[in-house]
ZAZA-306548 format. One line per field, with one value per residue (C-alpha): residue number from 1; x, y, z; residue in three letters. Coordinates in steps of 0.02 Angstrom, whole numbers, plus 50000, padded with zeros to 5 digits. Layout:
<tilums>
num: (NUM/...)
u: (X/...)
v: (Y/...)
w: (Z/...)
residu: (ALA/...)
</tilums>
This chain:
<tilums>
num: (1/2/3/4/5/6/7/8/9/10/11/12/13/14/15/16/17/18/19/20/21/22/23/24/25/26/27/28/29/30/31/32/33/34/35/36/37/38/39/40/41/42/43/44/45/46/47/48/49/50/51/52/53/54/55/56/57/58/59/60/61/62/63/64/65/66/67/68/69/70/71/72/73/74/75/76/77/78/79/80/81/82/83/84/85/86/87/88/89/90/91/92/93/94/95/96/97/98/99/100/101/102/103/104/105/106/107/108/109/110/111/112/113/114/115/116/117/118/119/120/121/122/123/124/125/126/127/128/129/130/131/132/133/134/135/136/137/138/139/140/141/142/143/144/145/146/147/148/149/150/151/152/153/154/155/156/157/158/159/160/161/162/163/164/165/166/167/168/169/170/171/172/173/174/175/176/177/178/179/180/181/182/183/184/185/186/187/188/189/190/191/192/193/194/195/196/197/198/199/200/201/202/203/204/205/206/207/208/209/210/211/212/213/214/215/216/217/218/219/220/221/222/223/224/225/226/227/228/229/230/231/232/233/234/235/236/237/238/239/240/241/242/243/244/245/246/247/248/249/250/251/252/253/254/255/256/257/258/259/260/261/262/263/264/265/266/267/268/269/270/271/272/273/274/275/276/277/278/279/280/281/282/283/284/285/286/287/288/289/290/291/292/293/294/295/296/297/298/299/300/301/302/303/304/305/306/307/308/309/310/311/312/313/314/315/316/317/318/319/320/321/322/323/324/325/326/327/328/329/330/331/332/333/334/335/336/337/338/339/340/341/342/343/344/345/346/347/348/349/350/351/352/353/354/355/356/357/358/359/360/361/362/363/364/365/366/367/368/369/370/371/372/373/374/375/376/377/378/379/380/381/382/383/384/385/386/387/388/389/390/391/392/393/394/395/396/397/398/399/400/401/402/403/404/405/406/407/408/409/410/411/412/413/414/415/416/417/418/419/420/421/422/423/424/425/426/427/428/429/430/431/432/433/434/435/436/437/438/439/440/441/442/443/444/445/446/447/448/449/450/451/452/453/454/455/456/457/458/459/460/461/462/463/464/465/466/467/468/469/470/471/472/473/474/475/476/477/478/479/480/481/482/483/484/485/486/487/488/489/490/491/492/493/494/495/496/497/498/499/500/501/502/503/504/505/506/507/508/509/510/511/512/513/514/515/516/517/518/519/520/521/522/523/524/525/526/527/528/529/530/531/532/533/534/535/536/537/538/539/540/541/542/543/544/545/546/547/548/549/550/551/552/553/554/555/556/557/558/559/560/561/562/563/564/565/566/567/568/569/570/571/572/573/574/575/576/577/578/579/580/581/582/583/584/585/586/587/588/589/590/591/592/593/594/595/596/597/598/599/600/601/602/603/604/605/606/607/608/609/610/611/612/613)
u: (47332/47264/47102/47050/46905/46773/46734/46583/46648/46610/46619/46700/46867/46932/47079/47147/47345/47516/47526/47357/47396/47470/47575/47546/47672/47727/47918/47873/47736/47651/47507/47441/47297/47201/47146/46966/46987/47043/47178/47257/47388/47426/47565/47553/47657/47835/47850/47899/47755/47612/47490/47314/47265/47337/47195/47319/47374/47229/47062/46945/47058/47176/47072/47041/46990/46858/46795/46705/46554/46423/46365/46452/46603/46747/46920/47081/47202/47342/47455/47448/47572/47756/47694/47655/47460/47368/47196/47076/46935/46782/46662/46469/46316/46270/46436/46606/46680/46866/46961/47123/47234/47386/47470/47530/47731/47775/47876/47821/47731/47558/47495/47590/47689/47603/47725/47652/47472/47532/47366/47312/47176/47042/46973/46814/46737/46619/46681/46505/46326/46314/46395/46334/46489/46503/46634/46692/46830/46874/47042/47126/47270/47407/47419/47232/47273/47222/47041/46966/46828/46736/46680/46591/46635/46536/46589/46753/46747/46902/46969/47067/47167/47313/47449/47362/47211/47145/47039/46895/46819/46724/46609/46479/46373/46445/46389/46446/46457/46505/46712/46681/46626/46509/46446/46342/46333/46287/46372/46325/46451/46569/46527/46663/46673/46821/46883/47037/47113/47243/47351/47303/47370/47488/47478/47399/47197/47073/47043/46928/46978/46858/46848/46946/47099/47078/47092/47251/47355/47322/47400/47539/47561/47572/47688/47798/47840/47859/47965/48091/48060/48126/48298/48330/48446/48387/48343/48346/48208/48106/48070/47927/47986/48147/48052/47917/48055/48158/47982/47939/48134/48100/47928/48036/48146/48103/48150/48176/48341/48397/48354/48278/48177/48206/47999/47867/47780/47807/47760/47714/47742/47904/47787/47591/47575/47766/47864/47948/47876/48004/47982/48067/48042/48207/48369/48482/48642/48666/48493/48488/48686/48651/48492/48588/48701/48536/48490/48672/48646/48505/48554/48462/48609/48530/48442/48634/48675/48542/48581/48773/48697/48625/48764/48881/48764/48710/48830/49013/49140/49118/49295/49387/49402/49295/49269/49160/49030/48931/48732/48665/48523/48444/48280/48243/48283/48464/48405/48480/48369/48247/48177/48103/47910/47740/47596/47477/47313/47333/47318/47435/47423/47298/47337/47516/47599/47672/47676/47829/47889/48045/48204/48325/48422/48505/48619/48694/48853/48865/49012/48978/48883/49068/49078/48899/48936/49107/49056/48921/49052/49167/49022/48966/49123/49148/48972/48901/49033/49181/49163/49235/49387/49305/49205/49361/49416/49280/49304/49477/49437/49300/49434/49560/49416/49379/49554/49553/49410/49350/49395/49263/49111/48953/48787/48772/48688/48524/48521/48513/48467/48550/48719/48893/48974/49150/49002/49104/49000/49042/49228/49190/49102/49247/49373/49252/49257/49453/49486/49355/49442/49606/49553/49485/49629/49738/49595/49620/49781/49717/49819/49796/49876/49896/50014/49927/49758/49826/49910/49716/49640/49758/49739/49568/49553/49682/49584/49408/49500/49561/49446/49283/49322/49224/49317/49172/49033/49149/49096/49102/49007/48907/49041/49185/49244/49054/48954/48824/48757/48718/48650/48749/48906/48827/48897/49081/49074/48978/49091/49239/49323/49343/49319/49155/49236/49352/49333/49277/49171/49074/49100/49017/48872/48856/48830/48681/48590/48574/48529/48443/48361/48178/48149/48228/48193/48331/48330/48448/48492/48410/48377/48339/48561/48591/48499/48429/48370/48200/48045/47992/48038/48039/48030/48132/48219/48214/48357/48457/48364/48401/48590/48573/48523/48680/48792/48715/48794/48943/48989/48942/48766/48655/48506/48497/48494/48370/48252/48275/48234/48085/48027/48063/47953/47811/47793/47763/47617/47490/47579/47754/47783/47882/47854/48033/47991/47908/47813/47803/47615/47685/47631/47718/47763/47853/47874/47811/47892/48042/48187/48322/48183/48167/48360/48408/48297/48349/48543/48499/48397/48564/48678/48578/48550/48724/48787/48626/48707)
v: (50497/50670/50650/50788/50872/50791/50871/50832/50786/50882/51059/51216/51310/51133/51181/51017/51084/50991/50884/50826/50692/50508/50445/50280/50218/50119/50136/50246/50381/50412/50469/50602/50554/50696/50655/50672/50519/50626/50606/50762/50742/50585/50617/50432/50350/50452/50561/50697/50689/50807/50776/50718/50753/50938/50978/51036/51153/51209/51135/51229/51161/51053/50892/50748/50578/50604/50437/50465/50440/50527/50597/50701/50570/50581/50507/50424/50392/50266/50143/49970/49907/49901/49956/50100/50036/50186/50158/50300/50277/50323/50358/50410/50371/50231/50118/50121/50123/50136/50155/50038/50156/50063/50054/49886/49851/49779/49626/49579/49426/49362/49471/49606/49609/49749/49885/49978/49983/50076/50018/50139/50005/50108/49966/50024/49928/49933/49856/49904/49965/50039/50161/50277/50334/50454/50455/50582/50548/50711/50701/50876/50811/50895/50996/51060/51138/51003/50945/50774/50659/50514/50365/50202/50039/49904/49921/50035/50216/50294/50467/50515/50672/50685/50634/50507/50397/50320/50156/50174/50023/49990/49841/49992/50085/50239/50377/50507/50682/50825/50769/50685/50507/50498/50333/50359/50178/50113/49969/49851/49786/49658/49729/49806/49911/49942/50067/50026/50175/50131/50212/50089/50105/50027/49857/49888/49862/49915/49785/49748/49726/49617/49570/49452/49516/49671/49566/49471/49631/49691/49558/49538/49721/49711/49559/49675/49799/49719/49571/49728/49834/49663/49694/49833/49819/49960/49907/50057/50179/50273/50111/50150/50341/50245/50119/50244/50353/50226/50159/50349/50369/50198/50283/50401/50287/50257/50067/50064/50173/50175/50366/50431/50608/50746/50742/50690/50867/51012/51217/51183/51331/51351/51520/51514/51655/51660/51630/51506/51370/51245/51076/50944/50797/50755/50686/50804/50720/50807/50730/50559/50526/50580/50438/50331/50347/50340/50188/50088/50151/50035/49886/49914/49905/49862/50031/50121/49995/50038/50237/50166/50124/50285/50383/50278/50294/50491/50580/50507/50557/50407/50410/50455/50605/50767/50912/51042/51016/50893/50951/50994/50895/50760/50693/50522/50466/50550/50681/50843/50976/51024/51203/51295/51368/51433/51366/51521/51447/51357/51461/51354/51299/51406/51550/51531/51563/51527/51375/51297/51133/51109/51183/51318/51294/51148/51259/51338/51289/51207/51121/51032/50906/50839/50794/50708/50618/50548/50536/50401/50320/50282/50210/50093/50031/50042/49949/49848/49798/49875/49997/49923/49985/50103/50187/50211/50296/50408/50459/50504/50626/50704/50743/50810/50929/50990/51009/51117/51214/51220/51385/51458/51559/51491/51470/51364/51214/51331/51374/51547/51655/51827/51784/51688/51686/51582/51495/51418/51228/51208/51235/51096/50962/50994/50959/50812/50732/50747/50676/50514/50484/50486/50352/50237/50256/50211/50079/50000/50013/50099/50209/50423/50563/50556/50702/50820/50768/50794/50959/51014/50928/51039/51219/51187/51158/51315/51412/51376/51392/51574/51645/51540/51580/51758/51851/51945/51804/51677/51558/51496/51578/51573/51645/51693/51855/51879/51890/51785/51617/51452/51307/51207/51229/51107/50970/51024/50890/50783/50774/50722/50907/50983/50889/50897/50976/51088/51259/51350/51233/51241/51435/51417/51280/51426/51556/51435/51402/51605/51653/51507/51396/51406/51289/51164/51184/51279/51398/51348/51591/51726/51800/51985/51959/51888/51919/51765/51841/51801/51892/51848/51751/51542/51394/51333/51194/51018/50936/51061/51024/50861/50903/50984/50852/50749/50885/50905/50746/50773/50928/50820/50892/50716/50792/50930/50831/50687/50830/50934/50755/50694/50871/50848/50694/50784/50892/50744/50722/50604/50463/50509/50605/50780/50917/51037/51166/51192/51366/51487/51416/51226/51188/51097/51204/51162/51004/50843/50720/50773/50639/50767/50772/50596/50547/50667/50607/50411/50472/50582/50408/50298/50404/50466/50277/50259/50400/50349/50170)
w: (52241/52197/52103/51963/51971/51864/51704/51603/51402/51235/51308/51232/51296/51372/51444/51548/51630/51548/51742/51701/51575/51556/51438/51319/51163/51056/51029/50885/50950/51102/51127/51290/51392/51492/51653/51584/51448/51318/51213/51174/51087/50946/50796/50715/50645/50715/50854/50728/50629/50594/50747/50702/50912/50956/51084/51215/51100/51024/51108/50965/50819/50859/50884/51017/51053/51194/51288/51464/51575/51496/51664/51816/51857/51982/51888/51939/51833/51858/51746/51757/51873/51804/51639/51512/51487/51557/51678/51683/51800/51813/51977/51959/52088/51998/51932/51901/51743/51665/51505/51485/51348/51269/51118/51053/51048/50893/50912/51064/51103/51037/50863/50888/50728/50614/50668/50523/50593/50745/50842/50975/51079/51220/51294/51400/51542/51667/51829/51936/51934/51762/51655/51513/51393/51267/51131/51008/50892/50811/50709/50638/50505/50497/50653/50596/50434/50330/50274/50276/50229/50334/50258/50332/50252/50342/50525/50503/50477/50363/50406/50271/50219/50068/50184/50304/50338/50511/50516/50677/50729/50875/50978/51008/50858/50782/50694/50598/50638/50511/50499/50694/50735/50909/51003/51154/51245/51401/51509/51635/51760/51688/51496/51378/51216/51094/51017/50877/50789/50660/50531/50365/50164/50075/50159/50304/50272/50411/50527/50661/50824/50930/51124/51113/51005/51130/51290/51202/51161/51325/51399/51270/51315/51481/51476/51366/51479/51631/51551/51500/51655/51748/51686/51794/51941/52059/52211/52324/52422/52279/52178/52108/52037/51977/51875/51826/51763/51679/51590/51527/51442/51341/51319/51217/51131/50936/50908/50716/50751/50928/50946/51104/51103/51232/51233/51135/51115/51043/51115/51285/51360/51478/51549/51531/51393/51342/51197/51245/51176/51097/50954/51072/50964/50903/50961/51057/51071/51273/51301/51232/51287/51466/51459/51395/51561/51673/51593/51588/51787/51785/51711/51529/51422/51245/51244/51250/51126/51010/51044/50986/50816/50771/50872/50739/50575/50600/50725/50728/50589/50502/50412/50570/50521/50593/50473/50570/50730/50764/50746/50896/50895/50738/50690/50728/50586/50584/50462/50488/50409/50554/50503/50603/50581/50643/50659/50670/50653/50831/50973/51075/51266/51361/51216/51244/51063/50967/50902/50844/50733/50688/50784/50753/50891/50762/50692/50865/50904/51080/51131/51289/51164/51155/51338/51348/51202/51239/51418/51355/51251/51373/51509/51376/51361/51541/51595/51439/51300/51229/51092/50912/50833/50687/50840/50931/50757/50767/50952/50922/50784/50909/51032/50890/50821/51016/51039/50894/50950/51106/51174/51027/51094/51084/51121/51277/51362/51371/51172/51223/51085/51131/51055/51106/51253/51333/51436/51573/51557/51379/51435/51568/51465/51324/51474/51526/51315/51303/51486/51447/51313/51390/51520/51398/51267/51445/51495/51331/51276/51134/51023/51036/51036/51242/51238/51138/51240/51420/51369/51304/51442/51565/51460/51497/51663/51710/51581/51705/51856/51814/51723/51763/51926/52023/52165/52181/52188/52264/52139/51982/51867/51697/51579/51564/51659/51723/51883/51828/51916/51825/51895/51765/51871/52002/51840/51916/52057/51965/51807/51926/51869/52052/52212/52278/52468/52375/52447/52296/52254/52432/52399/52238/52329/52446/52320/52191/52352/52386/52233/52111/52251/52340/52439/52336/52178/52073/51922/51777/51786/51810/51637/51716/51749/51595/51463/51323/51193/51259/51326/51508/51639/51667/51804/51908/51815/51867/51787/51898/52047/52040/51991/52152/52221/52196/52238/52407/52485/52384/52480/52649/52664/52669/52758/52654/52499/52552/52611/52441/52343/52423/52403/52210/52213/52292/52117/51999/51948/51996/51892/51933/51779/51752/51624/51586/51728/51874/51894/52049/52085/52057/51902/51770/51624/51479/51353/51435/51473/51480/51465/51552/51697/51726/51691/51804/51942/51911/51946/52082/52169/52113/52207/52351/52389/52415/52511/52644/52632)
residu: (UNK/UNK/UNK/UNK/UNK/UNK/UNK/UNK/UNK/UNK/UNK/UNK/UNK/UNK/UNK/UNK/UNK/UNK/UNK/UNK/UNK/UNK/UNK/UNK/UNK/UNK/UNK/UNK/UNK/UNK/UNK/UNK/UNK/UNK/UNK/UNK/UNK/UNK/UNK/UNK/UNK/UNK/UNK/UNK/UNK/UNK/UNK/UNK/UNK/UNK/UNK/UNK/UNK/UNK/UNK/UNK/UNK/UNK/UNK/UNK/UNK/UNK/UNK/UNK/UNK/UNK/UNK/UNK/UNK/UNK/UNK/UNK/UNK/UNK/UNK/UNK/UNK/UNK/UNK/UNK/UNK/UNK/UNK/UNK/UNK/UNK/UNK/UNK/UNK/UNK/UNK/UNK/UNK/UNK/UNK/UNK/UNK/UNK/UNK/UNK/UNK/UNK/UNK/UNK/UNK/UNK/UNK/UNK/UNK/UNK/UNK/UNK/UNK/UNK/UNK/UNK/UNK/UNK/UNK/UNK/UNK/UNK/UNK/UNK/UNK/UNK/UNK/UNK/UNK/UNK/UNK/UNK/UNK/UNK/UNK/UNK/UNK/UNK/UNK/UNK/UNK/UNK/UNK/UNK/UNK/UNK/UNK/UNK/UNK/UNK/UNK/UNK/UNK/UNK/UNK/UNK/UNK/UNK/UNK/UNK/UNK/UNK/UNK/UNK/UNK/UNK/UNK/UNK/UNK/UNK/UNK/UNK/UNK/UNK/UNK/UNK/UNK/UNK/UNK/UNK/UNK/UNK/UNK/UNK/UNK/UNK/UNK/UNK/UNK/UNK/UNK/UNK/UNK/UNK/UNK/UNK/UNK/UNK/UNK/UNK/UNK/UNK/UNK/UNK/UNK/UNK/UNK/UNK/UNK/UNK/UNK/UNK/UNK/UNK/UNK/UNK/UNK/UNK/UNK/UNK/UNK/UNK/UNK/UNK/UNK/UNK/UNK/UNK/UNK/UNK/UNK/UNK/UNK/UNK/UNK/UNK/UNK/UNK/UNK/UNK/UNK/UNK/UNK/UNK/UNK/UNK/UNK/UNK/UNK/UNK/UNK/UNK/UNK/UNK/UNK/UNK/UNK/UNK/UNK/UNK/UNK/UNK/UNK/UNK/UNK/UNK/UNK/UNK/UNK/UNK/UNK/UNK/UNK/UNK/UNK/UNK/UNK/UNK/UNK/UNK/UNK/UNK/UNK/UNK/UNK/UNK/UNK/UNK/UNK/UNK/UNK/UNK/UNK/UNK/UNK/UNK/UNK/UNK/UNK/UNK/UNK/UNK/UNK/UNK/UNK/UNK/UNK/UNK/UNK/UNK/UNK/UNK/UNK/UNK/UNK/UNK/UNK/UNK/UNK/UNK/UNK/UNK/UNK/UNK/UNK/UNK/UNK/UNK/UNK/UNK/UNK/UNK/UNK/UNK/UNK/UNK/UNK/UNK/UNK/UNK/UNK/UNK/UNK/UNK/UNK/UNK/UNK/UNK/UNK/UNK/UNK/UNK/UNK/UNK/UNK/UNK/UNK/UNK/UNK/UNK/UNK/UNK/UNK/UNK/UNK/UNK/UNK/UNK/UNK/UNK/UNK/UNK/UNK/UNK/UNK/UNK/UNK/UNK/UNK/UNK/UNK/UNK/UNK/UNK/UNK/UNK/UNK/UNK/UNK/UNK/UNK/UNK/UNK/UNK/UNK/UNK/UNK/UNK/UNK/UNK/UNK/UNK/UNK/UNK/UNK/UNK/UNK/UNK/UNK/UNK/UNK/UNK/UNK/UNK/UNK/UNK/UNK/UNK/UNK/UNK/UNK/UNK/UNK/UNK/UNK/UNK/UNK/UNK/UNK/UNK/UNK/UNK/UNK/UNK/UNK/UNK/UNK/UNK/UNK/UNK/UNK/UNK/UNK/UNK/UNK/UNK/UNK/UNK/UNK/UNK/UNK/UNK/UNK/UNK/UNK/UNK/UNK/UNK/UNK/UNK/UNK/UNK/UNK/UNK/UNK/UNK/UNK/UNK/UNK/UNK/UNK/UNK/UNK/UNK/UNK/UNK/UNK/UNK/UNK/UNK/UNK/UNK/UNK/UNK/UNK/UNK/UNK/UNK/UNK/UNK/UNK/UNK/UNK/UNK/UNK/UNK/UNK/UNK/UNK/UNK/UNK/UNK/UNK/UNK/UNK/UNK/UNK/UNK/UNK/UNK/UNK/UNK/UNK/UNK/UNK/UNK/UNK/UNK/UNK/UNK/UNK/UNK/UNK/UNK/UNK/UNK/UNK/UNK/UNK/UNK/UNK/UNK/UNK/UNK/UNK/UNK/UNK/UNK/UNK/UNK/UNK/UNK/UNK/UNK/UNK/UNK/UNK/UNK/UNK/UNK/UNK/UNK/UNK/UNK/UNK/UNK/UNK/UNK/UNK/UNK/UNK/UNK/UNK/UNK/UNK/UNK/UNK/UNK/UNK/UNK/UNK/UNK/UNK/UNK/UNK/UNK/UNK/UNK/UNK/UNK/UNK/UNK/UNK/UNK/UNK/UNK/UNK/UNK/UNK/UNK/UNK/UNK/UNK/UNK/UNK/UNK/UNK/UNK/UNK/UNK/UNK/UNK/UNK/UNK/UNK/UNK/UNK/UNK/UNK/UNK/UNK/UNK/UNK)
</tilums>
């Protein structure tokens, strides 16, 4: 394991990279841990609320939870096996120390039933020699732009603003700082301190949280995750990237309504610098369905069934009957207004502006959400229990309104912002939503409109086949009559539209490997050849390196593809997690976690397992 360079706490211009960070949660938020024992980022109680820790955006204003050895300290950081409770460690001349990070799981066993406290729990200790810590607890409400006061009442100090208010308690003294709290404390091995930070009001009154209670919701905690992490079925070669992957996406699952985020942050930059810095925290139906397929893959089918419940409350029809799109992408809560803004006052991730909340890209029109969608539908029913009667309703009147429309222009898998195009993937996930639902309708004996669906399904796939279809680029290209590449094509195989040794497709494997791959690692297009309505350039893309991944043994190329994985794996991070992008020096750029990341890499595992045998 790569270990950080140490970093002495409470100095100016901190600027720790996105890779250098764990992730802890609650089924509701998560919070970001810096490889330093900072928390940098915290947006209690949703994952779409106004942060109250934005120090990766903003490490002047945006505010942090610092906890570390108060003198020159080498760190590790690592989870706790087969869970989310994150282990940052601490190594000076004269002791070890470490900080256990978690967030209790409501529901689960022991006093874990406040889901309204959403308890964030550091748990320090000193495991040899001895330790001096420092502390600073430094909240910034409302993404820094609103004020707040600090109060002590006995033991517990209130933060409090007009739209939230945070109960600190702690086994160590603390003191009060301007709008900060501080502690400075020393351990001796075998000694701990706590640290509680909850969100209290209404019915939830501060509470201490002692030892004891501490050492108990660890435990429940970790008992938690690996009683659900047990469920899964994989039992192949990259077991632990699998199961770190497939413990991240429920990291990004919000229990009270089955939604699951594309990430939990929001303007990480996809370029260092760049504009294009994106609000990922909501449900994009492409996302979440496609996670819902990595997870079914693995056995854990009551997260898909959950994603069924909202996909039925917020997305489908409702009435059977479809009037217009579907949204591209909803809050967590199913809420459909997500406007987009600025946030000036933060100077965003190493100055890269700006920042952004909320998401525009809602209102594009992108038609391959059909395919994803429908796609998910019909494995669910396929690999956990068959879909109900009023949802088959709804999927019919998806497939009418694509049939109705899908040979529009719009604005693509990427949300490109330089206008609509006849992009040839949303042609290809519309031919993937009307041909699922063909096979279940014929799976099921259900009743459809068969002969109006295969004559769509067929217009479609002659429509891609002519004029998706290059003579000069022997391949299959971005859009409609152009030159352009796309890594999305590499779905083609995938999707089951063209057979994975047909020669235009090899043509076309030929042609993504020339132009979008280094060394492995493949760029989604090259916006100098088609323009996005953006400034600058971007990273190579890692859901389409590991789409490339899958197509590699596909096409009959096995060596090829288990070399181009394990060289994947080698650009996690040092807990196994993935940011959007990867950059030309390596880095990670762009929201993180990323769900598409880490779905895409549990598929790629699934199937690369069993072309090896």
């Amino acid at each position: 394991m790569a270990e950080p360079p140490s970093r002495p706490p409470f100095h100016g211009g901190r600027h720790v990279p996105i890779a250098e960070h764990g992730l802890i949660g609650d089924l509701r938020t998560v919070a970001l841990v810096g490889s330093d024992g900072t928390i940098d980022w915290y947006c209690p109680p949703a994952f779409d609320s106004p942060s109250v820790f934005a120090g990766i955006l903003d490490a002047e204003r945006g505010g942090c939870f610092e906890l570390a050895a108060a003198e020159a300290a080498r760190t590790k950081q690592f989870y706790f096996p087969d869970t989310n409770v994150l282990i940052t460690r601490f190594f000076t001349e004269d002791g070890v120390g470490e900080v256990q990070d978690f967030m209790p799981v409501a529901g689960a066993t022991g006093a874990l039933g406040e889901a309204d406290r959403h308890r964030l729990i550091r748990r320090v200790l000193c495991v040899r020699g001895t330790l001096p810590f420092r502390a600073r607890i430094a909240p910034r409400f409302h993404y820094g732009a609103h004020p707040h006061t600090v109060r002590t009442e006995g033991c517990v100090v209130l933060f409090e603003s007009a739209s939230l208010s945070l109960a600190l308690t702690a086994t160590v003294p603390l003191e009060t700082e301007g709008p900060d709290v501080r502690a400075d404390f020393k351990l001796s091995e075998g000694e701990s301190a706590v640290f509680a930070l909850d969100q209290v009001g209404g019915d939830v009154a501060p509470r201490r949280c002692p030892h004891l209670e501490a050492e108990d919701q660890f435990n429940a905690t970790v008992t938690y995750w690996r009683r659900w992490l047990a469920q899964s079925r994989y039992r192949g070669r990259w077991r632990e990237m699998v199961h770190r992957s497939a413990l991240t996406l429920k990291l990004l699952t919000y229990a009270p309504t089955g939604a699951i985020v594309a990430a939990p942050t929001t303007s990480l930059p996809e370029r260092i610098g760049g504009e294009r810095n994106w609000d990922y925290r909501y449900v994009w139906v492409r996302d979440a369905a496609f996670a819902v397929y990595a997870l079914l893959r693995l056995g854990f089918s009551g997260e898909a069934e959950a994603f069924m419940r909202f996909v039925t409350r917020h997305i489908s029809p409702g009435d059977g009957k479809a009037t217009g799109p579907l949204q591209v992408m909803y809050g967590i809560d199913g809420r459909t207004e997500l406007p987009e803004r600025k946030l000036t006052h933060l100077s965003g991730h190493h100055g890269s502006a700006p920042v952004r909340v909320g998401n525009a890209a809602a209102t594009q029109l992108q038609l391959d959400i059909y395919g994803a969608l429908i796609d998910s539908i019909y494995l669910y029913d396929k690999w956990a229990q068959p879909i109900s009667s009023g949802q088959w309703d709804d999927v019919c009147a998806l497939v009418d309104w694509v049939c109705e429309n899908w040979d529009q222009p719009d604005e693509g898998v990427w949300e490109t912002r330089g206008g609509r195009k006849n992009f040839l993937y949303s042609r290809l996930m519309c031919w993937v939503a009307v041909e699922r639902a063909i096979r279940l309708a014929n799976h099921r004996g259900l009743p459809a409109d068969l002969l109006r669906w295969r004559q769509t399904r067929d217009t479609i796939y002659r429509r891609i086949m002519d004029r998706g279809w290059s003579h000069t680029r022997q391949a299959f290209v971005q859009y409609e009559g152009g030159d352009v590449l796309d890594a999305a094509v590499l779905m083609m195989p995938l999707a089951k539209f063209i057979a994975p040794t047909d020669p235009k497709w090899l043509s076309t494997l030929d042609a993504l490997t020339e132009d979008l791959v280094s060394d492995s690692l493949v760029y989604r297009y090259d916006p100098r050849t088609s323009p996005d309505g953006l400034d600058g350039d971007e990273g190579t893309f890692s859901i389409c390196s590991f789409w490339y991944v899958e197509a590699l043994p596909r096409a009959g190329r096995l060596d090829d593809a288990r070399l181009a994985f394990e060289k994947m794996l080698t650009y996690a991070n040092h807990l196994g997690l993935y940011a959007e992008e990867i950059g030309r020096t390596g880095r990670q750029q762009g929201n993180f976690p990323q769900a598409f990341t880490h779905l895409s890499l549990i598929s790629a595992a699934y199937n690369l397992d069993r072309a090896l045998g």
